[in-house]
N, C-alpha and C positions, 0 to 999 in steps of 0.2 A: 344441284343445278335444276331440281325439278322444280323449284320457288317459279323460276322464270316463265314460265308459260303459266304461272296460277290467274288467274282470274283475276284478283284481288290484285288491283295497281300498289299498294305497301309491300305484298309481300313479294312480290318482282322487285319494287327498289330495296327493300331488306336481303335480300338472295343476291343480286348486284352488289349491294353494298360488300355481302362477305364476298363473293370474287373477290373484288376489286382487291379487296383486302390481301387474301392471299396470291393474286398476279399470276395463277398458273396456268402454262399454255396448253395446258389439257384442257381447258373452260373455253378455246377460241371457239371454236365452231358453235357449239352452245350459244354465246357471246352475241356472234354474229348473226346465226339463225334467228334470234330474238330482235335483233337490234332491226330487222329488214323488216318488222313486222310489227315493231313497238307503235302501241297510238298514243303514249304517257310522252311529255314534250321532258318531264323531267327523270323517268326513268329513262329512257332513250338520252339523255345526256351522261346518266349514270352507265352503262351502258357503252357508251363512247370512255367515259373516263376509264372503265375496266380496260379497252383496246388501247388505251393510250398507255396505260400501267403492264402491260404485257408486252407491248413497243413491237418493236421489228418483225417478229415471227407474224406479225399481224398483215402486214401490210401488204404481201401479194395477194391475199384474199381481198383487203381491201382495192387494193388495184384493178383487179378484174371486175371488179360489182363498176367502177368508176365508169370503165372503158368499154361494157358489156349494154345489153339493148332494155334493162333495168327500168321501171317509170323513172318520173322525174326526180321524187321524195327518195331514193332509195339511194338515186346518183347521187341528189345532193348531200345526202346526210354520207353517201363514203366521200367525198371530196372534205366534207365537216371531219370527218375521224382522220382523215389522211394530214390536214393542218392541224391538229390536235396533237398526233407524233411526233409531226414534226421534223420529220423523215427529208433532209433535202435530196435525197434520190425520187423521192415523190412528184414532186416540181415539174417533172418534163413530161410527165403524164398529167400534170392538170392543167398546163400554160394551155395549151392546143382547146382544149375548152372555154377558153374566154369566146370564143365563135360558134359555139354549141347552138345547135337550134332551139334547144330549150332553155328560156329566157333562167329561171330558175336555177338551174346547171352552172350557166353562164356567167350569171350573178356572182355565185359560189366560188367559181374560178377566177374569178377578177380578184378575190377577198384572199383564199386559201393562200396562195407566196406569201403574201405580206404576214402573215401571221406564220410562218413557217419561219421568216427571216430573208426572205429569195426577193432581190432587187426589181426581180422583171415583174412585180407586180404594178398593172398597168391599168385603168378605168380603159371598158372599149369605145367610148367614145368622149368629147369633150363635154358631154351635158352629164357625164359619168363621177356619183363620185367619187373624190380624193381618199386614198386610204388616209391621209392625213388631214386632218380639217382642222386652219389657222384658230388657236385661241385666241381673243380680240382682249387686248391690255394685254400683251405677252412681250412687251419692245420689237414684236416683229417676228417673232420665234413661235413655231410650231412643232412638237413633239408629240407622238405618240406615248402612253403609257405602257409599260411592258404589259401582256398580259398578262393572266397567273396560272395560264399552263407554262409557260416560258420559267416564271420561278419555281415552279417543280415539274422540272423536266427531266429525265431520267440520267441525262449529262449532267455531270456535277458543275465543268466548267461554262457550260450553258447557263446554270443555274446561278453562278457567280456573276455571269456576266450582266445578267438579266437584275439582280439586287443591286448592281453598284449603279445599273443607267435608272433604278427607279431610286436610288437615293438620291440621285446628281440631279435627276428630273423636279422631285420635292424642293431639293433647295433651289433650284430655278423661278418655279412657281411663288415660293416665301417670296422670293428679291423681285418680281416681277408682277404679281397681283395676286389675288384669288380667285381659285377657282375649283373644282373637283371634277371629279370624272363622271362621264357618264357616255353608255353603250362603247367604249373604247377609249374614249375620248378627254379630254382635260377642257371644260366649258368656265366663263365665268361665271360668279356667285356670289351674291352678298352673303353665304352662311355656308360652312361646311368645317365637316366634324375636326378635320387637322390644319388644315389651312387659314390664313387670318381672309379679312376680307377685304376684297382689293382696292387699293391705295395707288394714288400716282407716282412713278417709276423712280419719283425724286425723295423720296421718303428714305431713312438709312433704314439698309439689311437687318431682320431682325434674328435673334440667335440661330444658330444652328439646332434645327431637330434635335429629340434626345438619344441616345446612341442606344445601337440595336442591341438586343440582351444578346452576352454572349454563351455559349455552348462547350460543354466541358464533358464529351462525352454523352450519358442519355440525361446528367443532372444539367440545370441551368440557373444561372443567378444572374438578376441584372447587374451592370458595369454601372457604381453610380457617380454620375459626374463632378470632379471638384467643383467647390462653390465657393466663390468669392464673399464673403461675409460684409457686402459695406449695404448700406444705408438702407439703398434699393431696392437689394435683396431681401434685406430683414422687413422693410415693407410689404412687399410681396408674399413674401407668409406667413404673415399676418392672420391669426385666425378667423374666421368669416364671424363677426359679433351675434349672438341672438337675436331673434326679433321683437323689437319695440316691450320691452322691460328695461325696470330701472337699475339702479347701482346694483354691478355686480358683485357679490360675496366672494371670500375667499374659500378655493375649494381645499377641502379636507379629504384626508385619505378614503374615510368610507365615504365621502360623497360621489366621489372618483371612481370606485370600484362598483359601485348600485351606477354609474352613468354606462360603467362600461358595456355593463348588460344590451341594452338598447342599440348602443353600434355595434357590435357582434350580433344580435339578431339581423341587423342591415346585411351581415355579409353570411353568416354561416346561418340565420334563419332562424333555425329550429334549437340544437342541441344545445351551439354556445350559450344562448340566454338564460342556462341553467346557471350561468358565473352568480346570478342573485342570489343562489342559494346559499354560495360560501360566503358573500360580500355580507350575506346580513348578519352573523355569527357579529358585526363589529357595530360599536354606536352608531348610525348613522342619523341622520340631520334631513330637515323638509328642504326641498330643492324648488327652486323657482321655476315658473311656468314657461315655455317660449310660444310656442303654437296649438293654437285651438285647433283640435279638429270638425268640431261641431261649433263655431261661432255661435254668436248672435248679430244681428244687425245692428249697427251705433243707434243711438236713438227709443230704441224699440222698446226699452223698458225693460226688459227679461233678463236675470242673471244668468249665467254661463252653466250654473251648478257647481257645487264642492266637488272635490276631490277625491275618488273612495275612499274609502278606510279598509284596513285588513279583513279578508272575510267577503270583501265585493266580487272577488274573483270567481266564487263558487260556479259551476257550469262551464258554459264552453264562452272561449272570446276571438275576437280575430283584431288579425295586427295586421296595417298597411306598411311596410315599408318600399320606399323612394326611394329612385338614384334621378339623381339632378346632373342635369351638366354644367353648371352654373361655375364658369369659372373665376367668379369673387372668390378671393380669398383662397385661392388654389394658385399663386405664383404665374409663373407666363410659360411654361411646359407645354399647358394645352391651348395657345393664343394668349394676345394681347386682350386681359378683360376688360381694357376700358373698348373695346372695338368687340368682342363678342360677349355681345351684352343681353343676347333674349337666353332665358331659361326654361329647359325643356325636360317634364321627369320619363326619358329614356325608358328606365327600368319601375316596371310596377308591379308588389307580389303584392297577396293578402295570403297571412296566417292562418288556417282556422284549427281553433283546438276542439275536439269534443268535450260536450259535456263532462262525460266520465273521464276523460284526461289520458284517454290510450289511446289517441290518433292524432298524426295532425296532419295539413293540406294545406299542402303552398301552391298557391296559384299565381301564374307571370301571363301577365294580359300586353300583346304585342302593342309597342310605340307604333306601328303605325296605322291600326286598326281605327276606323272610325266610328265615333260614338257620339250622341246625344248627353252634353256636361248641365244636369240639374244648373238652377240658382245655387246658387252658394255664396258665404261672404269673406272679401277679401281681409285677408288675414292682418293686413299694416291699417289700413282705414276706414275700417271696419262698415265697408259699404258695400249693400248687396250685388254682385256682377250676374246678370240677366242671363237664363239659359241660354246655350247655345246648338249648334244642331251641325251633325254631319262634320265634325270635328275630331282632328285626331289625338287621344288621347293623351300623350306625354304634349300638348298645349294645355292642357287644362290645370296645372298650377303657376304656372305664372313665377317674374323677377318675386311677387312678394311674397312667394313662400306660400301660396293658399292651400296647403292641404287638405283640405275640407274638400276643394273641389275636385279631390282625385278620389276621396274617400266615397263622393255622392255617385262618380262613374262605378266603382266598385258594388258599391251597395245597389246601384241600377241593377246591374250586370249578377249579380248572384244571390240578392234577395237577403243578405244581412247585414247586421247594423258593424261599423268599424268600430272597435272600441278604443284602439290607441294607434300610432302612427310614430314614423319618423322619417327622416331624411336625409341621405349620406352623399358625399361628394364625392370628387375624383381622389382628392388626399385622405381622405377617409379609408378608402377601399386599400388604399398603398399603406399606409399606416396598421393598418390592423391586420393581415397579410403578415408582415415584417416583426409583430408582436406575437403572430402565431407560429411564424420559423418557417413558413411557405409552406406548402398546400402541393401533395403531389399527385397530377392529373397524367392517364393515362391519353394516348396519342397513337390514333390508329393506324392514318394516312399522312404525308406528310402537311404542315400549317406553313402558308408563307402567304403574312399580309403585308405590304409594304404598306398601308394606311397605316397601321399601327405598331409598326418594326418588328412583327411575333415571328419567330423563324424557328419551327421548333419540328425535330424530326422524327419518324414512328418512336415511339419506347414512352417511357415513365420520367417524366419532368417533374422538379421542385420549385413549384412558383412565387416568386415572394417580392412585395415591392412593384416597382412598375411593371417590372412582366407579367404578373400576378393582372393588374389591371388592365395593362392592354389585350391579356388574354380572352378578358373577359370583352372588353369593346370589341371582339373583332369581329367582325362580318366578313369582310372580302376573303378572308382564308379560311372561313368553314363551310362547310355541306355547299348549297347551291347559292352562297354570297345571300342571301336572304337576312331581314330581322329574325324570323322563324326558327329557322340554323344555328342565329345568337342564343336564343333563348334557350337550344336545346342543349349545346356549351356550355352557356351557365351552370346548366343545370347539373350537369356531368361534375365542372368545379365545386359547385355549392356540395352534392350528394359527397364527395369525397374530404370535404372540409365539413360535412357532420359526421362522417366517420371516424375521419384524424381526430377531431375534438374530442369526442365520445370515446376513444380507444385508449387515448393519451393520460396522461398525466395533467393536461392542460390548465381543469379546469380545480385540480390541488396542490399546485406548483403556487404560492403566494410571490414569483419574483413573477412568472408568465403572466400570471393573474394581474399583476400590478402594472406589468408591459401592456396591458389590455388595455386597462382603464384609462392609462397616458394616452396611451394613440389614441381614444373616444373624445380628450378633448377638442374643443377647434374643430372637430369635423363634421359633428353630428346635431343636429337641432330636433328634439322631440318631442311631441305632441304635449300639451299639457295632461291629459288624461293616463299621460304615462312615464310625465316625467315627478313622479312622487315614488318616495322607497317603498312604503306597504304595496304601494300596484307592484313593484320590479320585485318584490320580496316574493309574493302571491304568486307572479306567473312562471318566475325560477321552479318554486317547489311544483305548482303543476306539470313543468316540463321537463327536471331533471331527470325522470324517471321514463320517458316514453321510448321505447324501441323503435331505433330506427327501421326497423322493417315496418312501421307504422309510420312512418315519415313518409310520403307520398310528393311529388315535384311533378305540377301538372301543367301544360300549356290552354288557355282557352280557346277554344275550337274557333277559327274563321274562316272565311270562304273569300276569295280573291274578288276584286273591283279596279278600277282603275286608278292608279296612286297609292296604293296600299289595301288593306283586307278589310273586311266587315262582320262584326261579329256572326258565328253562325248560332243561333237562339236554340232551334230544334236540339242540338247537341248540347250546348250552353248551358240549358236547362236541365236537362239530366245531372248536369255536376252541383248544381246550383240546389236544387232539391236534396242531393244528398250531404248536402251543407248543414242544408236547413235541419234538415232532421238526424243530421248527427249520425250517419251511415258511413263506415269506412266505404273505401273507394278502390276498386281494382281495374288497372289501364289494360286496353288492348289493343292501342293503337301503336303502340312501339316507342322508342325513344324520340322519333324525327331523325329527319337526316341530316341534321349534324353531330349525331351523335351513333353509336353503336353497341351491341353489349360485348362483352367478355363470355358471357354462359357461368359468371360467376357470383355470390352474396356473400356477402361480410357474415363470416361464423359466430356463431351468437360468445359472448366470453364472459369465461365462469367468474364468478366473482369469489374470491380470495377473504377468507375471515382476516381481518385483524390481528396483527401480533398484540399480546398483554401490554398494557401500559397503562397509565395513572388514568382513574376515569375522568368522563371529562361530561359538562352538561351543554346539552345544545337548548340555545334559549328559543328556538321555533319550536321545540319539539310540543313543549305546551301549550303552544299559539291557538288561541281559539277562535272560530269562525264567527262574526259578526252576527248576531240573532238577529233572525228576521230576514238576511242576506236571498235573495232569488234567483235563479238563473235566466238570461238575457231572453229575450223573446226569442221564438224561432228554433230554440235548443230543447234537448230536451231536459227533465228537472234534473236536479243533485241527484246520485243514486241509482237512477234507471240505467238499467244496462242497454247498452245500445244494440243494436241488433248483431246477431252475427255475421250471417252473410254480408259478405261486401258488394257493391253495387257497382255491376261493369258498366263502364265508361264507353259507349261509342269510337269506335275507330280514329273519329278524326283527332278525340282527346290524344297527344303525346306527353309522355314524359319519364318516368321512371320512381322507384322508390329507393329509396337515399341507400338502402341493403346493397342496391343492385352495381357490380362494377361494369364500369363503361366507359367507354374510349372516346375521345370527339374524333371527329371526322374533317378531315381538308377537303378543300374544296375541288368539288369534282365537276365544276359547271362549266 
């Protein structure tokens, strides 16, 4: 408990966080003292969430700070923790406040019933306003959203009652228009991540949501819905065709397995895209190109450049991979895609390997950070799209697929050149999940997003399939509802799915192996510069061998503005340099708070000789490196050892190293 008085705003919400964790009411007073005195707007929520998670034994303390001669910030924020419990014996001590001299106070009182559940919640005047505010395109009907302290409230029947009026709620808003939420409220919207976009009231109902995953104790599997097999539907998943190339070849089993590489880096990053190395043991065959990441302009005269050859790899390289939300070609699950039609790359990491091939660094650059998108050229028509400025980043590829233009933000952003790229969807992510056997993420605090159905409770879940992905979309049920939160989730899932991969059998199992590559097709579109087997052959054998304690999952530093964050450079640059020059990297900023640790690392595991058996020759083993071959600018050469020291990251860097076990965190805001 002594974190909480630290200086240092992290390690008060790290010190919070563990309360909160363990709920114990030896910690109230601690708790409280802190909480009367907090100037962080979001430890001081953190902070409330510990008092809400300890419940009852709370609330006479809180009652008296209410009722007592306290400033205004002090009163308000215990009337804020007393609706947070939830307590309706609370209610009669805070009604008598809507008349408070202090406007502030008063506010507070008018809001707290309603959010408690208590009728008498009342505006004190008529220019006061409505806890309820009319959605417009609603046929007339106005509802409030449950909150999500309400879905994990410490009553379980609370908590039921609370998921079935935000299921009934969703399907109201389907049958009635679109719209999403915001500050409490359900507003309309031409765009929003689950909802279609709103339609006149005479349009027929479109399906029913897909149904919540169901809970089997601490395991969980999604429930997957029958499906009708007619016309419609086979339409509808229909795989998303590549971009503008001609007649497609038939694929072949090793063409299949070298593909698969490339979406497994989309989800698991780092470890899985060692599948190359087994994949090339079989004939494999030259693969057509789909997406440039470095275009040329139509017109302009300059060819693209070949394709490397074995042997280009040498030195260090980095890999963009995309999540798009583009729901072409991903069925009607996530909307109707003839109605949600702009595409957005949500999710954006870049890989970077070192030189010497003992490290690597994945960086996730926040969707809603705003950044300056270079010229680049559109990837279908091959016409240059003019810089843009003060733009948020998942805008910058665009319906046609311009990865270049997410490759040139990255390259702004951290000072190296991309050298291959891809692009994964919503079926992508559900698919390769389901060919891995789920992915099992630890769960610190309880999860309940009604956005995205995730209902998953403290302990150790197996996630595979749509839960698997909505886990990963979710925001409103992690740390403080934030993009920031999601990413530190992520990252929890990703670092535990390069350890399963890496621990398992996964990656010499030739039926799992095979399960891989099928899921990869339909969902995945890859760079040209990466969609050739010698490149997927080359970056397997560099990265088969890396310890995950050298696998690094970092977020880039931002600083808040209004609409979302801004990159922060001074920090930014620190990780960017040690990019460039090929320096492992050591975090001190913590996982973020949507995430938390265990205190625990994945034991390093002996490796086990061989039983005797017929020898056998591996045809890489004599693979020679292309003479002449260089390492990319910016790296350093073949050879040179890179330094030892690691290079500490600035506080505001979060994230974790793939060794590390960690829990995500529910949202405590």
């Amino acid at each position: 408990m002594d974190g909480l008085a630290d200086p240092d705003r992290d390690v008060r919400q790290k010190s919070a966080l563990a309360l909160g964790n363990r709920a114990e009411e030896a910690a109230l007073a601690a708790v409280l003292t802190q909480l009367w005195i907090e100037p962080d707007f979001f430890v001081r929520e953190t902070l409330t969430w510990v008092i809400a998670r300890i419940g009852a034994p709370a609330v006479p303390s809180v009652r008296a700070v209410l009722v007592s001669e306290a400033g205004s910030a002090v009163r308000t924020q215990a009337a804020h923790v007393l609706s947070t419990i939830a307590d309706p014996s609370t209610v009669d001590d805070i009604v008598p406040l809507v008349s408070d001299a202090d406007a502030a106070v008063a506010a507070k009182a008018r809001w707290a019933p309603a959010r408690i559940g208590d009728a008498r919640a009342a505006p004190a005047s008529p220019d006061s306003p409505s806890p309820v505010v009319p959605a417009r395109g609603g046929a007339g009907r106005s509802r409030r959203t449950p909150r999500a302290r309400e879905l994990t409230a410490p009553d379980a029947t609370r908590r039921a009652g609370a998921s079935r009026a935000a299921r009934s709620l969703r399907r109201e808003i389907h049958a009635t228009g679109g719209f999403r939420e915001r500050s409490g409220y359900y507003v309309p919207t031409r765009r929003s991540p689950l909802l279609r976009a709103r339609r006149p009231c005479t349009t027929p109902s479109p399906p029913p949501p897909a149904p919540c995953p169901e809970t089997n104790g601490r395991r969980m599997r999604t429930t997957r819905p029958s499906t009708d097999h007619s016309a419609a539907d086979e339409s509808a998943r229909t795989p998303r065709p590549h971009v503008r190339h001609g007649r497609q070849k038939r694929h072949s089993l090793p063409r299949t397995l070298v593909k698969a590489a490339a979406t497994v880096s989309g989800v698991g990053v780092v470890a899985s895209i060692s599948i190359v190395a087994i994949a090339a043991t079989l004939l494999v065959q030259s693969a057509q190109p789909s997406v440039s990441l470095h275009p040329v302009a139509a017109g302009s005269g300059v060819s693209a450049g070949s394709v490397p050859e074995i042997g280009a790899l040498e030195g260090g390289f980095n890999v963009l991979v995309v999540g798009s939300d583009s729901r072409q070609g991903q069925g009607d699950a996530y909307g109707d895609p003839d109605e949600e039609t702009s595409v957005l790359n949500d999710v954006n990491m870049l890989m970077h390997v070192s030189a010497d091939h003992s490290n690597a660094t994945v960086v996730s650059f926040p969707r809603d950070m705003f950044v300056d998108i270079p010229s680049c050229v559109n990837a279908v028509t091959g016409e240059t799209i003019p810089a843009r400025y003060d733009t948020k980043i998942n805008e910058a590829m665009g319906k046609d697929v311009s990865l270049g233009c997410v490759a040139g933000v990255a390259e702004e952003l951290l000072g190296v050149r991309v050298d291959y790229g891809a692009v994964v969807q919503f079926n992508g992510v559900i698919e390769m999940s389901n060919a891995i056997g789920g992915v099992d993420v630890c769960v610190a605090t309880e999860i309940a997003d009604p956005y995205t159905n995730t209902y998953l409770e403290p302990g150790v879940h197996s996630l595979e399939g749509m839960a698997a992905l909505q886990f990963l979309r979710s925001r409103h049920g992690i740390g403080d509802g934030s993009d920031l939160t999601r990413i530190s989730n992520q990252q929890v899932f990703l670092s535990s799915l390069v350890r399963q991969v890496k621990s398992a059998d996964t990656l010499l199992n030739p039926v799992a192996l095979y399960g891989l590559a099928k899921a990869a097709l339909g969902n995945m579109t890859l760079s040209t510069e990466l969609n050739n087997v010698n490149t997927l052959v080359q970056m397997g054998l560099a990265l088969k061998d890396v310890d995950i304690a050298n696998v690094v999952f970092a977020q880039y530093p931002t600083g808040a503005t209004s609409g979302g964050v801004v990159p922060d450079r001074t920090a930014g640059d620190v990780l960017a340099t040690a990019l460039q020059t090929d320096q492992p990297i050591a975090l001190t900023g913590g996982t973020g708070a949507g995430a938390t640790t265990t205190g625990e690392t994945e034991a390093p595991v002996a490796t086990e000789a061989p039983a005797a058996g017929p020898a056998t020759t591996d045809p890489l083993a004599t693979a020679e490196a292309t003479p002449g071959a260089t390492a990319a600018p910016g790296t350093a050469a073949p050879g040179t050892p890179a330094a030892d020291a690691k290079v500490e990251l600035p506080e505001s860097i979060t994230g974790q190293p793939a060794d590390q076990q960690t829990c995500s965190v529910g949202f405590f805001g």
